[in-house]
C-alpha positions as CSV (number, residue, x, y, z in Angstrom):
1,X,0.0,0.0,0.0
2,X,1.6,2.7,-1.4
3,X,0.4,6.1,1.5
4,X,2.7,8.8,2.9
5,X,1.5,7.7,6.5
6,X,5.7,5.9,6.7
7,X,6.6,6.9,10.5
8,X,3.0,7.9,11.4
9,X,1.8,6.6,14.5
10,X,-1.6,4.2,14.6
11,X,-3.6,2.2,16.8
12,X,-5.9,0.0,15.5
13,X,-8.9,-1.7,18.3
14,X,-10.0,-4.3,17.5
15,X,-7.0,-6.0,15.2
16,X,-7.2,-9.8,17.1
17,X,-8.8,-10.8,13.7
18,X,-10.9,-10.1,10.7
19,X,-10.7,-6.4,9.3
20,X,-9.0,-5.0,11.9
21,X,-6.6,-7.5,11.7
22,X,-5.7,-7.2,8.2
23,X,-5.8,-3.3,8.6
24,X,-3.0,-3.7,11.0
25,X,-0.9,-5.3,8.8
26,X,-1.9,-3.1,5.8
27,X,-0.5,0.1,7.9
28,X,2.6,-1.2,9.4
29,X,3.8,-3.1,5.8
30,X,3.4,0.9,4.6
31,X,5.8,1.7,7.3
32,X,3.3,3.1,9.7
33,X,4.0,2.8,13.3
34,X,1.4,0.7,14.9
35,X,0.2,-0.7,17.7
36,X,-2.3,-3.6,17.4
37,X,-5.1,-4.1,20.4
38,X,-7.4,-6.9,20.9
39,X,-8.7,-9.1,24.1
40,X,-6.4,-12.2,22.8
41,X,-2.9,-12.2,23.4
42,X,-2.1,-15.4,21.3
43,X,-3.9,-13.8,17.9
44,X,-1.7,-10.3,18.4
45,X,1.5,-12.1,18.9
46,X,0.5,-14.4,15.3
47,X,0.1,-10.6,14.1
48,X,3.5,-9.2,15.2
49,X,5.3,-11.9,13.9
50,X,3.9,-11.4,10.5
51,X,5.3,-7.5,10.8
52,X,7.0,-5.0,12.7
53,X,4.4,-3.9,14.9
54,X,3.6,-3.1,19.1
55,X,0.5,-4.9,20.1
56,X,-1.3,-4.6,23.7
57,X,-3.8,-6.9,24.8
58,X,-6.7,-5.5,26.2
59,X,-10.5,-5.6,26.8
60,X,-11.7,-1.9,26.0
61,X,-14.8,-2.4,28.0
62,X,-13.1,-2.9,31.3
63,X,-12.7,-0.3,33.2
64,X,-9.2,1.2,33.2
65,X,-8.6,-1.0,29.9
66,X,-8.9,2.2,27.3
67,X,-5.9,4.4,29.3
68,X,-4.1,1.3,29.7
69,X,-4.0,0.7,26.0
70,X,-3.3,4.8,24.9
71,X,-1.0,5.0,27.5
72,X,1.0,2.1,26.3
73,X,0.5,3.8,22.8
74,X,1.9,7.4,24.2
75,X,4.8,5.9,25.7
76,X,5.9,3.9,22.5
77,X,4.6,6.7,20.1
78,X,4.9,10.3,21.8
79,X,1.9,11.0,20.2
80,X,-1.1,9.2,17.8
81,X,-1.6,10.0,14.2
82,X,-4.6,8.0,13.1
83,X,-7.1,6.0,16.0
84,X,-9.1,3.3,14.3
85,X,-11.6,1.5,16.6
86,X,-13.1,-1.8,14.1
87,X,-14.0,-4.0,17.6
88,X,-17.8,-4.5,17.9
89,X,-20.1,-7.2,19.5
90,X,-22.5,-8.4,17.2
91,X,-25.1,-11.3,18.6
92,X,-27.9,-12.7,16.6
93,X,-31.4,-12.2,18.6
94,X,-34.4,-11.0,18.1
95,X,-35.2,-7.6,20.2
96,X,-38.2,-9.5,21.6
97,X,-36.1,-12.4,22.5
98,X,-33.0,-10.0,23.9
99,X,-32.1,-9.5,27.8
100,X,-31.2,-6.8,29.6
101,X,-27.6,-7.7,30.4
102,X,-26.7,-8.2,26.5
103,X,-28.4,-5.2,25.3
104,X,-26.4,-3.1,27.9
105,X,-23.2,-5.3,26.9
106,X,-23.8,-4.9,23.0
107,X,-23.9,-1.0,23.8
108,X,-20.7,-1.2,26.1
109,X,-19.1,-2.9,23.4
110,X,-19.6,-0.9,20.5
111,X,-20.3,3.0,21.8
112,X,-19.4,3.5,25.4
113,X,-15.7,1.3,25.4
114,X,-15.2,3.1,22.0
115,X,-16.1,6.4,23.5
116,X,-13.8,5.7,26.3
117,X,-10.5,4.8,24.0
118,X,-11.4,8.4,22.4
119,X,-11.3,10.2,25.6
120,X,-8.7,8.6,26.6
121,X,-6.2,9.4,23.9
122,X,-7.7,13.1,23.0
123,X,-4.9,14.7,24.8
124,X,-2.7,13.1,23.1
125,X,-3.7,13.4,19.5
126,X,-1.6,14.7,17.2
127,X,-1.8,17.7,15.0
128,X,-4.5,16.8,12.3
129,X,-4.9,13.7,13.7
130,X,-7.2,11.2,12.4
131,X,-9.8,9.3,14.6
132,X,-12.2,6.7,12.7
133,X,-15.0,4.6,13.9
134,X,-16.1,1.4,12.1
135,X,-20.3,1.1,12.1
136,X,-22.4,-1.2,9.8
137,X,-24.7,-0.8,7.3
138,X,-27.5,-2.2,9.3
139,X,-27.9,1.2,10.6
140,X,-31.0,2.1,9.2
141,X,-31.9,-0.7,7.5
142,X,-33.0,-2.8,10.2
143,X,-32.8,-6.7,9.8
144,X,-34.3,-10.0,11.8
145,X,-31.7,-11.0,14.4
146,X,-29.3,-7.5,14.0
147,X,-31.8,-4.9,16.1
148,X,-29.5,-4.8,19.2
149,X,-26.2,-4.8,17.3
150,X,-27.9,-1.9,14.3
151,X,-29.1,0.1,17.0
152,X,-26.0,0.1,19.2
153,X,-24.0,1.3,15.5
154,X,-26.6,4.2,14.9
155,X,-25.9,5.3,18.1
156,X,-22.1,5.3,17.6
157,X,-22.8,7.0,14.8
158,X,-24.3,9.9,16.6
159,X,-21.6,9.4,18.9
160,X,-19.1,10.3,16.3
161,X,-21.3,12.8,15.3
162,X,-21.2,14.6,19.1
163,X,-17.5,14.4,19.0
164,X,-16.8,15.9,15.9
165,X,-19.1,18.6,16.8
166,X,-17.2,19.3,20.0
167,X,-13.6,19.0,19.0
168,X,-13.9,20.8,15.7
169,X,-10.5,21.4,15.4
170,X,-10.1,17.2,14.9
171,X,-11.5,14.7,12.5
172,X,-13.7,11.9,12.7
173,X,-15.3,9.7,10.7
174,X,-17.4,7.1,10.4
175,X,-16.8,3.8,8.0
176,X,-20.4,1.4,7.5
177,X,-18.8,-1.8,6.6
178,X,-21.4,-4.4,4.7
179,X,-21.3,-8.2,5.1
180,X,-17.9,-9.6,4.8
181,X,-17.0,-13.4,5.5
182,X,-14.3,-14.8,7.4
183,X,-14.4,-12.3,10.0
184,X,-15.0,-13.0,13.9
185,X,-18.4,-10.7,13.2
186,X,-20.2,-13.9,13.7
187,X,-18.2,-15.5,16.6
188,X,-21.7,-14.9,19.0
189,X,-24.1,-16.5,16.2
190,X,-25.6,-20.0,16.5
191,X,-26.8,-22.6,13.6
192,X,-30.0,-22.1,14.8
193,X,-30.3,-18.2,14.7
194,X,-28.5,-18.1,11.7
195,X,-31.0,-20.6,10.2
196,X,-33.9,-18.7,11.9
197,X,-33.0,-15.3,10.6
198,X,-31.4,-16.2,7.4
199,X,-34.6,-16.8,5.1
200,X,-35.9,-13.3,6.3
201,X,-32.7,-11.5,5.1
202,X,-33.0,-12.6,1.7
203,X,-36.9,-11.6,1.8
204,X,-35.6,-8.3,2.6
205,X,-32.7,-7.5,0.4
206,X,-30.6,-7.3,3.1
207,X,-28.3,-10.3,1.8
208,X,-25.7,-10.0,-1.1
209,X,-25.2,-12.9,-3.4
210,X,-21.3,-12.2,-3.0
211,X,-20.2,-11.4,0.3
212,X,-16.3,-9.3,0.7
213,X,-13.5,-10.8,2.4
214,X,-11.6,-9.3,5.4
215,X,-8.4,-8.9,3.4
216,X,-9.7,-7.0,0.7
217,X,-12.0,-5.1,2.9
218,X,-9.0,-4.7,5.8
219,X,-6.7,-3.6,3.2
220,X,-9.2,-0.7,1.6
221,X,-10.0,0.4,4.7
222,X,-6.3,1.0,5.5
223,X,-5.9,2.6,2.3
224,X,-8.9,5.2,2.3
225,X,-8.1,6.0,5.9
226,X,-4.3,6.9,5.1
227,X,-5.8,9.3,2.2
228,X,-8.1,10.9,4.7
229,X,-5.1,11.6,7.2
230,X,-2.9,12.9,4.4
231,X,-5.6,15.5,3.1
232,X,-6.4,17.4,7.0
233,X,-8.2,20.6,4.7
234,X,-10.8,17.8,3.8
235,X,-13.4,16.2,6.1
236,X,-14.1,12.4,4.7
237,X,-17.0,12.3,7.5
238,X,-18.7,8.7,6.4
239,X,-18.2,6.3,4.1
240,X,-19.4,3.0,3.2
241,X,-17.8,-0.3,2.0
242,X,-20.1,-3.2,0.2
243,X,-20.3,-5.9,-1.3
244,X,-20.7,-5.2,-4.9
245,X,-23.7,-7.3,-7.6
246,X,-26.8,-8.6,-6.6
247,X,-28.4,-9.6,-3.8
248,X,-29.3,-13.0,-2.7
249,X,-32.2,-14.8,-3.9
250,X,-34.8,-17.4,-2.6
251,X,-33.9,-19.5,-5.7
């Protein structure tokens, strides 16, 4: 990947496995600093030996976790360049069917922990710095099974939206990422909901015949996020990735 972001200084949340993952890799083969963060230690140390990058183990929705992990980050770096959150938690249930404690975990997971790595490294973001948030394109195109997960993504969304409007002087952004296999998006999903819910997607048109792959998808991402930190007189606010053709049919 051929950027300008060589000695620039990135974390990536979220890079155990699947997009983040392979977004890691992307920015530290470009010559990026970087510093990989995910819950499994064994999967960040498979990532560092594939490339010369820092990796910190850590589970953003425990407390103390997000300073941890920018502190680490600030003491390796100085300073942070680009902040790329991609972790998420994504069961498969229907709102009806959903209790309390994993609709208040889905929401930890994907806006307040987020929120927190943000705060936590805002002091320490360099000058036009780059902070992106990955969401989903369920938001606002609610589908069987993804109601928890959608609305915890629309409401990172506005999240984004809040900081941006109160640190104008920085740049965020927000990346809706469509249905990509091979990812660990689907690590909380059973045989039975996917069975369940499956049939109702394609009703909808909410199920592409051809679905991405998180190298492909990992490496774009990478690549359009390194534009948007080399331009700082442009905004790239939100963007989408999908899976290009048709979508699934019955047949």
């Amino acid at each position: 990947m051929e950027t300008g972001i060589a000695g620039k200084s990135i974390v990536v949340v979220g890079a155990s496995a699947g997009i983040g993952r392979e977004s890691a890799l992307a920015f530290a083969r470009s010559g990026a600093k970087v510093m990989a963060v995910g819950r499994r230690e064994d999967k960040l140390r498979e990532l560092a030996a594939e490339a010369d990058l820092l990796w910190c183990a850590a589970d953003i929705t425990v407390n103390g976790e997000p300073q941890r992990l920018i502190a680490e980050a600030v003491n390796a770096f100085g300073g942070i360049d680009i902040l790329l959150n991609v972790a998420a938690s994504s069961p498969m249930v229907a709102i009806a069917d959903v209790s309390t404690e994993v609709f208040l975990g889905v929401f930890a997971s994907n806006v307040v922990a987020p929120s927190e790595v943000c705060k936590a490294a805002l002091p320490h973001l360099n000058e036009n710095a780059y902070v992106g948030f990955v969401s989903s394109e369920t938001v606002g195109r609610p589908r069987h099974g993804m109601v928890p997960y959608g609305a915890s993504k629309a409401a990172l969304e506005e999240m984004v939206n809040g900081w941006r409007v109160e640190n104008p002087t920085l740049r965020f952004s927000t990346i809706r990422v469509g249905a990509t296999i091979g990812t660990d998006f689907g690590r909380d999903f059973g045989a039975e909901e996917i069975s369940r819910f499956l049939e109702e997607w394609i009703r909808g048109g909410h199920l592409a015949a051809e679905m991405m792959n998180p190298l492909e998808v990992g490496v774009e991402l990478a690549e359009l996020v390194a534009v948007a930190y080399m331009h700082p007189t442009v905004g790239l606010t939100d963007f989408a990735l999908r899976p290009p053709g048709p979508l699934a049919t019955m047949g």
